[in-house]
C-alpha positions in Angstrom: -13.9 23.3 -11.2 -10.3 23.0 -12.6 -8.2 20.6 -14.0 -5.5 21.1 -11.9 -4.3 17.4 -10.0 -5.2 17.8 -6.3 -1.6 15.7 -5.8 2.1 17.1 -7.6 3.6 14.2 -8.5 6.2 12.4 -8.1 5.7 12.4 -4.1 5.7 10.6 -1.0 2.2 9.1 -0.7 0.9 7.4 2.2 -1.0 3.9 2.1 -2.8 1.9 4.8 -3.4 -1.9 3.7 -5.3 -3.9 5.9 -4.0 -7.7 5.2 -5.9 -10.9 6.4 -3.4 -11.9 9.3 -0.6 -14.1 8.2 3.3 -13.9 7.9 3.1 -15.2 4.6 0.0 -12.8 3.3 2.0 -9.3 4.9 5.4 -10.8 2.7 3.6 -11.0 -0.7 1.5 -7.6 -0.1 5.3 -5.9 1.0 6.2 -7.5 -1.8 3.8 -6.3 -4.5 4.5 -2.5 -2.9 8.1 -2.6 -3.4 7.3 -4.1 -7.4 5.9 -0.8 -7.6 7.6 1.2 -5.9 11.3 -0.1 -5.0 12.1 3.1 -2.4 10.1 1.7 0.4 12.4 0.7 2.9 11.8 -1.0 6.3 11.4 2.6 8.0 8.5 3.3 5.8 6.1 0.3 6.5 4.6 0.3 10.5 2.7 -2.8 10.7 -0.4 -3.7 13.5 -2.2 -6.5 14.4 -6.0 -5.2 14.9 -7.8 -5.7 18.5 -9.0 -9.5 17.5 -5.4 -10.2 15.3 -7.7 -11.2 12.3 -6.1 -8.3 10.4 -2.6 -6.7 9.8 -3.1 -3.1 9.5 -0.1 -1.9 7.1 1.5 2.0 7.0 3.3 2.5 3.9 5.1 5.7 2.9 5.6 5.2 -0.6 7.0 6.8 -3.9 4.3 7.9 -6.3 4.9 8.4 -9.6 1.9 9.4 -11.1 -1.7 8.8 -10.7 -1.6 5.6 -13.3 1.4 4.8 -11.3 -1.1 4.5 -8.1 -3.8 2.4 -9.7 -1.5 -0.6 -11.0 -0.7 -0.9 -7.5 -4.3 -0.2 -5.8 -5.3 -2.9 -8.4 -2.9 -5.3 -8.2 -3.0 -5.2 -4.1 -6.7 -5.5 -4.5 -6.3 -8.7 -6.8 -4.6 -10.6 -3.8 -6.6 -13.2 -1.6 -5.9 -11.3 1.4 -6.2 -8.0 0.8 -9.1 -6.7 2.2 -9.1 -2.8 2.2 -6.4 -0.3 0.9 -6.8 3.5 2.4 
């Protein structure tokens, strides 16, 4: 096995979020992505409501920077209430 990252970063970097439905819950998790990461634009987040509309499904293409770069975020998206899976 090598030490070689699987990922070259910096890089575009696809996340799926799924929020706990709620205009107010999809602004502060946009929000927290674009702390990290101020590149995302409106044309890289595709939002969905899932079959019941209990859930927001969120598409971002973001910016990584770097591994630690994608933790602080996975970590700090995980830390809100309605977070509920990041992919």
């Amino acid at each position: 096995m090598s030490d070689e990252a699987l990922i070259e970063f910096p890089c575009r970097y696809p996340i799926k979020i799924i929020v706990v439905t709620g205009e107010r819950n999809v602004a502060e998790t946009i929000e927290i992505v674009r702390r990290h990461s101020p590149k995302v634009s409106p044309d890289d987040i595709n939002s969905r409501h899932s079959r019941g509309e209990k859930f927001v499904s969120l598409r971002v293409n973001l910016w990584a920077e770097g591994e630690e770069h994608l933790k602080t975020l996975y970590q700090e998206l995980l830390d809100h209430q309605a977070v509920r899976i990041i992919l």
